[in-house]
Every structure is written in structure tokens, then in C-alpha cells.
C-alpha positions as CSV (number, residue, x, y, z in Angstrom):
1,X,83.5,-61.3,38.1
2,X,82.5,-59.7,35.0
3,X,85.1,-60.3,32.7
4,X,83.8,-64.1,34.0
5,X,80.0,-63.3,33.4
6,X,80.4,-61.8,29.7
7,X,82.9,-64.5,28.6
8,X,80.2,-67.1,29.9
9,X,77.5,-65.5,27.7
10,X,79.3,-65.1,24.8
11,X,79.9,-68.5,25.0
12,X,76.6,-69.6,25.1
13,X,75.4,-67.4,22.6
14,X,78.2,-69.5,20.4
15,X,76.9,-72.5,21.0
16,X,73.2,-71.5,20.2
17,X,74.2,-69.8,17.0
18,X,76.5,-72.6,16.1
19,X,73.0,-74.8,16.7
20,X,71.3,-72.6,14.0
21,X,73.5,-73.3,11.8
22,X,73.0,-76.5,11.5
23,X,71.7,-78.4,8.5
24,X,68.5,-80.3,9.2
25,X,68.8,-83.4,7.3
26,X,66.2,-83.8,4.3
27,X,63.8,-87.0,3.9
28,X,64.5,-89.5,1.2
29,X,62.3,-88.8,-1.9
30,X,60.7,-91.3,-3.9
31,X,58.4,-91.7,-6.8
32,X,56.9,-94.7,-8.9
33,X,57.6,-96.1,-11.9
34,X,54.8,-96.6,-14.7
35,X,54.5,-100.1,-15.3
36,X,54.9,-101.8,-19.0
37,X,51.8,-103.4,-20.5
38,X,51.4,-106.2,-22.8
39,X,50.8,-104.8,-26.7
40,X,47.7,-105.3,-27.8
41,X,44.9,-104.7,-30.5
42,X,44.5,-100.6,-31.3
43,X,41.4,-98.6,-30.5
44,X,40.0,-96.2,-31.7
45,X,39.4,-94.1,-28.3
46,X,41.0,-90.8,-26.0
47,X,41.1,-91.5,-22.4
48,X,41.8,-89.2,-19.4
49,X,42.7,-90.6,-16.5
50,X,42.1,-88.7,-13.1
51,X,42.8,-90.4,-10.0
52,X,41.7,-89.2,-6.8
53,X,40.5,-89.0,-4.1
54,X,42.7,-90.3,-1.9
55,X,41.9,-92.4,1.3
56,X,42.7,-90.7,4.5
57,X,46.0,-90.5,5.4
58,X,47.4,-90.9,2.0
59,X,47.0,-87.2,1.2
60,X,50.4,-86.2,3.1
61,X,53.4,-86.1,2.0
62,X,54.6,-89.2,3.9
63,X,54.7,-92.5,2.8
64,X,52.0,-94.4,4.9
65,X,52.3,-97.0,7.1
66,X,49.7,-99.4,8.6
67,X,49.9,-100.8,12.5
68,X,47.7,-102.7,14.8
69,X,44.7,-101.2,16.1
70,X,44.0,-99.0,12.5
71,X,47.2,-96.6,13.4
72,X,48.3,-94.8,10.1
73,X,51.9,-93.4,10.1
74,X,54.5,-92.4,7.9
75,X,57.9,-93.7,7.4
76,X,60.6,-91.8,9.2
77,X,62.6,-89.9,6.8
78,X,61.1,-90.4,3.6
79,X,58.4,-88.8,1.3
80,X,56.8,-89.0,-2.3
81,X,58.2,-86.9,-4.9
82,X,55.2,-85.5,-5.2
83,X,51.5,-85.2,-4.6
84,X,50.5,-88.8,-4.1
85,X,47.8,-88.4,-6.5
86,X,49.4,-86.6,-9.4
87,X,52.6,-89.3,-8.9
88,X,50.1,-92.1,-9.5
89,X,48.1,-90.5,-12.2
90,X,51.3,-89.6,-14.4
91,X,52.6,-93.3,-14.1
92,X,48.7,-94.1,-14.9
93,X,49.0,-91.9,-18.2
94,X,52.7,-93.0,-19.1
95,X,52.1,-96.8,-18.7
96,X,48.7,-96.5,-20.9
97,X,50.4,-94.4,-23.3
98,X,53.9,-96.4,-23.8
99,X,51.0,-99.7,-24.3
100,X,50.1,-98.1,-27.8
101,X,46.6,-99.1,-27.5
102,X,44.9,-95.9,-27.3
103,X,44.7,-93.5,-29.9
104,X,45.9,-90.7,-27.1
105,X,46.2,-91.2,-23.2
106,X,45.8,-87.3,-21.0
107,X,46.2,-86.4,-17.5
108,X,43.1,-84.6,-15.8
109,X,44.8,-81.5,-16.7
110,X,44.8,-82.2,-20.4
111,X,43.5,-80.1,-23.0
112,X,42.1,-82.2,-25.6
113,X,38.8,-84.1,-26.1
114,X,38.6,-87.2,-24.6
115,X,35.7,-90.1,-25.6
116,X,36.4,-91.9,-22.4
117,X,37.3,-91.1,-18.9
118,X,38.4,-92.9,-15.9
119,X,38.5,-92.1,-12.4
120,X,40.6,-93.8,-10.2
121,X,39.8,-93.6,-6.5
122,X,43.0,-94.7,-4.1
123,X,41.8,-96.9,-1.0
124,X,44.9,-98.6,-0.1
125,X,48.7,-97.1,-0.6
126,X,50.6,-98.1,1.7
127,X,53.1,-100.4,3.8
128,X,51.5,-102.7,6.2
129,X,53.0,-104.2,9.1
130,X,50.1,-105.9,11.0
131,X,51.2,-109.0,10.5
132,X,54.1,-108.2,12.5
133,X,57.1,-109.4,10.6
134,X,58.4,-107.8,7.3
135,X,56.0,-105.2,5.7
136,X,53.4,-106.0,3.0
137,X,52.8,-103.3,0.2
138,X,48.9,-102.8,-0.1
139,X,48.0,-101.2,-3.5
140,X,43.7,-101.0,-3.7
141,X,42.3,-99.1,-6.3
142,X,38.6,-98.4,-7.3
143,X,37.9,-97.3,-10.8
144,X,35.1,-96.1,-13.2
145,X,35.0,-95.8,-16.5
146,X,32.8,-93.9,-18.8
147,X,31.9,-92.1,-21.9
148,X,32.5,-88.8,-21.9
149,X,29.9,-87.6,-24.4
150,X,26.8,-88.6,-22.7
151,X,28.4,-89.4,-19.1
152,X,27.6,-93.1,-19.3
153,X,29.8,-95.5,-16.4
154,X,30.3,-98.5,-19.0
155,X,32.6,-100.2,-16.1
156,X,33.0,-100.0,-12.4
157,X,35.9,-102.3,-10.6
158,X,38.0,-102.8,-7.7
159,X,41.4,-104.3,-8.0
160,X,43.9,-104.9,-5.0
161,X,47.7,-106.5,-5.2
162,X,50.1,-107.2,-2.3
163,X,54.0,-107.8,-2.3
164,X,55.9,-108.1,0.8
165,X,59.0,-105.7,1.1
166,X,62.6,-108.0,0.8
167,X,63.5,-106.0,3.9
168,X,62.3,-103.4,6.3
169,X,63.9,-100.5,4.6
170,X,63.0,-97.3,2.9
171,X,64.1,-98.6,-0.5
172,X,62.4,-102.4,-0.5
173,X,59.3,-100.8,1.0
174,X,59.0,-98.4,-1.9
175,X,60.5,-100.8,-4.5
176,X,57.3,-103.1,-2.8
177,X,55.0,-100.8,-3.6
178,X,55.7,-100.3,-7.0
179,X,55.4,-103.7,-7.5
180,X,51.9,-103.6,-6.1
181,X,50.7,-100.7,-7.9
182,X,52.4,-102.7,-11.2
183,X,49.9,-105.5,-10.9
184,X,47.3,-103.2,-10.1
185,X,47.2,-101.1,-12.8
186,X,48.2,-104.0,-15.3
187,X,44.5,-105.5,-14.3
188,X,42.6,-102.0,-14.7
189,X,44.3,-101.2,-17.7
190,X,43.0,-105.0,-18.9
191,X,39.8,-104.0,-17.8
192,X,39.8,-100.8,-19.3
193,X,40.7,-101.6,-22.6
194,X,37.6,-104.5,-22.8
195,X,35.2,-101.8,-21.5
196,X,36.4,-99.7,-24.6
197,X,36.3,-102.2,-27.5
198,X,32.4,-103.4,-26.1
199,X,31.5,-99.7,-26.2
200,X,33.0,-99.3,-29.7
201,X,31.4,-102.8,-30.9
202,X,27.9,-101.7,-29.5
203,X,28.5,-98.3,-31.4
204,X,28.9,-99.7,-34.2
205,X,26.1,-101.9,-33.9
206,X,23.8,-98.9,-33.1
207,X,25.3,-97.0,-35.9
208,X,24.8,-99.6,-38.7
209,X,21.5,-100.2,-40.6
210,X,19.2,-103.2,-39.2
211,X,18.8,-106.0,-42.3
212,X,15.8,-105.7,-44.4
213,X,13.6,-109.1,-44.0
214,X,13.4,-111.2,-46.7
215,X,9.7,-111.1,-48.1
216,X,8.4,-113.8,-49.3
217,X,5.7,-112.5,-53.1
């Protein structure tokens, strides 16, 4: 009766060791790709971008979901690369920097002196399947822009982009999102650059010296 009780624990204890080991299967990571924008005319200006904050529910790891009734979730299995915010902000800074229309494009983190700054707040990030067949990307961002010398908002926008997902999977969903945050960032960057060449037309304007009148002996 023993011999029978040990051999039944040992057993047991097999089988729950055997459990620990193992492997938990690891989520899916994902990141998004900086879009390309059209070339354009050169100015003379050094941006930083910083995006954040995020909305809630957008600051996890998870890629968020939207369901009837304002229920946020995550997709099962999958996360961002990163930080949400820093992914965003680096294909911000790569996209602006690959246009060649700024003299030199920075992360918040950068080091150098910048003559313009814009802040990107993150409203919508997500895959949303109220509608209740395939998911729709929704990519909503708020931005300001200002000089950074005297801390002046030259331009405050909001621009939003859809794209449903080709299918409900992990890869269309995220491949629907970049597609989104592609238009999106196209218009701000379009917006952006505007703001800048006003500012530097109105600078130069202030700069210069009024014309003398013409007087009449």
C-alpha cells in the first residue's frame, strides 16, 4: 500500500513539473512603418516632434480594440513592438526626415535646437468592430505646432483616417492600421509644412525694412 502511495505521488509530481516546463507561447509583435511623403519645396526650419499623450487604453502594450457599448480590448496574442507612443513618434520623425523638407527632423529626446515643435496628441489607435462585420482601423490625431523660441501655437489641427482590415486577422488589422496612420500623418505633415513656410514668410516680413514714402518737394 505504500510502494502504491509513493509511486502515485511521484507521478503527480511528474506531471506538474512536466507542466512547468512548458513554454508559454509569446504574442505576435508588431510595429509601423513611416509613411513616404511627397517632395516638396526646402525650409529653412528644425522640428521635434513629441507625440503623446495617449487616449486611454492605448497606453498598454496591446493592440486596442473597440466593441459595442465603449468596451476597449486588446487583440489576443499580439502587441506593439514598443511603447505605442515612441513607435508612432519614430515613424513621425523618419517619414518627415526621408521627405527632405526640413533642414533636420528630432525625436523628443533629441539634443539639438529646434525652431519648431509639434506635439501630437493620440485620440484614436485602434481596430473597431462596432459596426459588426470586418474591423475598421481608426487613426485620430490632434496636433499643435509652434515656435520654440517664444512658445507661439502658429497651428492647431485634428486629422482622422479609416481603412477597413481585408480580413479579421492579426496581420490585416495591423497592415489597416498603418494604412490609417499613413494618410494621417501625410495631412499633418501637409499642414505642418504650410504652418512653417507662413511663419518664415511673416519673419521675413517683420525682419525687413518698411519702404520709405515717396515725398512729394
Amino acid at each position: 500500500m505504500r510502494i502504491a502511495i509513493v509511486a502515485a505521488a511521484a507521478v503527480l509530481a511528474a506531471g506538474c513539473f512536466g507542466g512547468l516546463k512548458k513554454e508559454v507561447e509569446q504574442p505576435l509583435m508588431y510595429r509601423i512603418d513611416a509613411p513616404q511623403l511627397a517632395p516638396g519645396a526646402a525650409l529653412a526650419a528644425d522640428l521635434k516632434v513629441v507625440v503623446g499623450p495617449l487616449a486611454p487604453g492605448l497606453d498598454e502594450p496591446g493592440i486596442a480594440t473597440r466593441w459595442p457599448g465603449q468596451r476597449i480590448d486588446h487583440l489576443a496574442g499580439a502587441r506593439w513592438a514598443e511603447d505605442l507612443s515612441a513607435l508612432l513618434e519614430s515613424a513621425f520623425v523618419e517619414a518627415l526626415q526621408d521627405s527632405g523638407r526640413l533642414r533636420s527632423v528630432q525625436g523628443d529626446l533629441g539634443r539639438f535646437r529646434a525652431t519648431h515643435t509639434l506635439v501630437v496628441e493620440v485620440r484614436r489607435f485602434e481596430a473597431d468592430y462596432t459596426g459588426g462585420g470586418l474591423p475598421v482601423a481608426q487613426v485620430s490625431l490632434a496636433a499643435t505646432l509652434g515656435r520654440t523660441s517664444d512658445r507661439r501655437v502658429l497651428t492647431s489641427f485634428t486629422v482622422s483616417a479609416g481603412e477597413a482590415a481585408a480580413e479579421n486577422r492579426q496581420s490585416s488589422v495591423v497592415a489597416a492600421l498603418n494604412a490609417a496612420f499613413d494618410r494621417a500623418v501625410t495631412e499633418a505633415a501637409g499642414k505642418s509644412f504650410d504652418a512653417i513656410a507662413a511663419d518664415a514668410k511673416d519673419e521675413s516680413g517683420r525682419d525687413g525694412t518698411q519702404p520709405s514714402a515717396n515725398i512729394v518737394p
